[in-house]
C-alpha positions in Angstrom: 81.1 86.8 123.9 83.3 88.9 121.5 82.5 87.4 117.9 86.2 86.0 116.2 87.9 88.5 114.4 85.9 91.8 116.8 88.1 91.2 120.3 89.6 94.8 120.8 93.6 94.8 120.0 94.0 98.4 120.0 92.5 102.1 120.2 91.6 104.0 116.8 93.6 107.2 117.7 96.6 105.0 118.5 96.9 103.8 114.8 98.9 105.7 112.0 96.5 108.3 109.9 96.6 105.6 107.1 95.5 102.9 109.0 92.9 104.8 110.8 91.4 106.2 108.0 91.5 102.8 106.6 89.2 101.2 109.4 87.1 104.4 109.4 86.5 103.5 105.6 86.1 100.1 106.1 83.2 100.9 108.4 81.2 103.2 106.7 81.4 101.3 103.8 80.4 98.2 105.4 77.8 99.9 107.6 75.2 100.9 104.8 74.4 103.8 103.0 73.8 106.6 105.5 77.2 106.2 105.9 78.8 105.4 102.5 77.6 108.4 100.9 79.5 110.9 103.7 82.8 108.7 103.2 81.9 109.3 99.0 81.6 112.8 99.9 84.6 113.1 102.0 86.5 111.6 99.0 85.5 114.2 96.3 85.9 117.1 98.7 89.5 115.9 99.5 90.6 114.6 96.5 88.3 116.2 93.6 85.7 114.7 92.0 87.6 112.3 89.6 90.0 110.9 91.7 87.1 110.8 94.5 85.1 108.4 92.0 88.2 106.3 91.8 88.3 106.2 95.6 84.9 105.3 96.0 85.1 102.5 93.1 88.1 100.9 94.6 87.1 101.2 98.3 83.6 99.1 96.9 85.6 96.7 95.1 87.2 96.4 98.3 84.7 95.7 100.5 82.5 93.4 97.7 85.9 91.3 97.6 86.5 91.0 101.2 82.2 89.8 101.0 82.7 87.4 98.5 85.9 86.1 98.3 87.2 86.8 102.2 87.9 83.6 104.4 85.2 84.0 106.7 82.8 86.9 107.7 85.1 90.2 108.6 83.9 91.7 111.8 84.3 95.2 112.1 82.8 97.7 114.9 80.2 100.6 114.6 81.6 103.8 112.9 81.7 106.1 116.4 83.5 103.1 117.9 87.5 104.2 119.6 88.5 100.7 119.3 90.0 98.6 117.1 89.0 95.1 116.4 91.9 92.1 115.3 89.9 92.1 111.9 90.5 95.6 110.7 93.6 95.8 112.7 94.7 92.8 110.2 93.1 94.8 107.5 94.5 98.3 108.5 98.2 97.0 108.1 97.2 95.6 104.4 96.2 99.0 103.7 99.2 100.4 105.0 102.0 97.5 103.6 100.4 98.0 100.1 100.5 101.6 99.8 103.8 101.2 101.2 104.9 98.9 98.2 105.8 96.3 100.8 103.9 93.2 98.1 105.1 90.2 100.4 103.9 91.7 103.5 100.8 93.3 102.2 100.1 89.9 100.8 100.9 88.4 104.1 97.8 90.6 105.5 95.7 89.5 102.6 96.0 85.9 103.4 94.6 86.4 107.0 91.2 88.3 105.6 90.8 86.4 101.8 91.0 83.2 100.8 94.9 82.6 99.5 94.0 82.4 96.0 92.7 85.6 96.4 95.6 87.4 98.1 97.6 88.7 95.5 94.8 90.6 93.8 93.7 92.5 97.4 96.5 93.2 97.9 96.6 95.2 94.6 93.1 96.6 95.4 94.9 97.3 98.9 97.4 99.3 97.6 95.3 101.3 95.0 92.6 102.5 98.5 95.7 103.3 100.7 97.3 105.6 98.0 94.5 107.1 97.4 94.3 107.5 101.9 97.8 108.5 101.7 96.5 111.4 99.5 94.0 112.6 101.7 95.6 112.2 105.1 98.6 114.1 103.7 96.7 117.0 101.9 95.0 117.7 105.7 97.7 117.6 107.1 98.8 120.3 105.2 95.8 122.2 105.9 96.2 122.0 109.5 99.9 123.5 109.1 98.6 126.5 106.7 100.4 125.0 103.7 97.2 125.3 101.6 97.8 129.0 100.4 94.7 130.5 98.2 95.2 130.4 94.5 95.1 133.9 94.1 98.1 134.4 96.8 101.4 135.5 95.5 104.5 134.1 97.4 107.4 135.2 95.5 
């Protein structure tokens, strides 16, 4: 039996890159250190090493708030894992709402992972971790597309 909150709802490469990336985080944070310090690494290499220590402060303030303050035990599935649990489905549209400035919806989400006293400040947290994910996903997409020119290159 399935544990509350783990029943698959939906397939990782089905979600938006936000969202995605959210769960992905959300794992290998929650998993343990063999896997926190690539997802620390993967923030400094996308976003530099300032901002990357902003990500990796926020996405552990995160995670230590959804651990102490969240309404029950959040579920999540192993980091090689293609689908999607109602958990960080739930949690993977707070991301996305919050970054998206969309405060009563994002809130919404928040009250279905923390306690309602609570809500309000993940959803700020929220907010803060999918910016910072909105960063990266669009600054590889623009790699893909060959919009990352070398800084030596003259265009005009």
């Amino acid at each position: 039996m399935t544990a509350r909150g783990g029943a698959p709802v939906g397939r990782l490469e089905e979600l938006p890159d936000i969202e995605a990336a959210a769960v992905l985080f959300l794992r290998f944070w929650r998993t343990g250190a063999t896997t926190r310090e690539p997802a620390k690494a993967d923030f400094h290499a996308s976003l530099g090493q300032a901002a990357g220590e902003q990500a990796a402060a926020t996405t552990a303030a995160l995670v230590d708030m959804i651990e102490r303050h969240g309404r029950r035990p959040l579920v999540h599935h192993a980091p090689g894992c293609r689908h999607v649990g109602g958990d960080e489905a739930a949690f993977a549209n707070l991301v996305a709402a919050a970054a998206a400035g969309q405060r009563e919806d994002a809130i919404l989400f928040a009250t279905l992972i923390f306690r309602t006293d609570m809500a309000f400040v993940a959803a700020g947290l929220a907010a803060r971790f999918g910016q910072f994910l909105m960063r990266m996903t669009a600054r590889r997409r623009a790699v893909e597309i060959g919009f990352s020119a070398p800084r030596d290159r003259v265009l005009h």
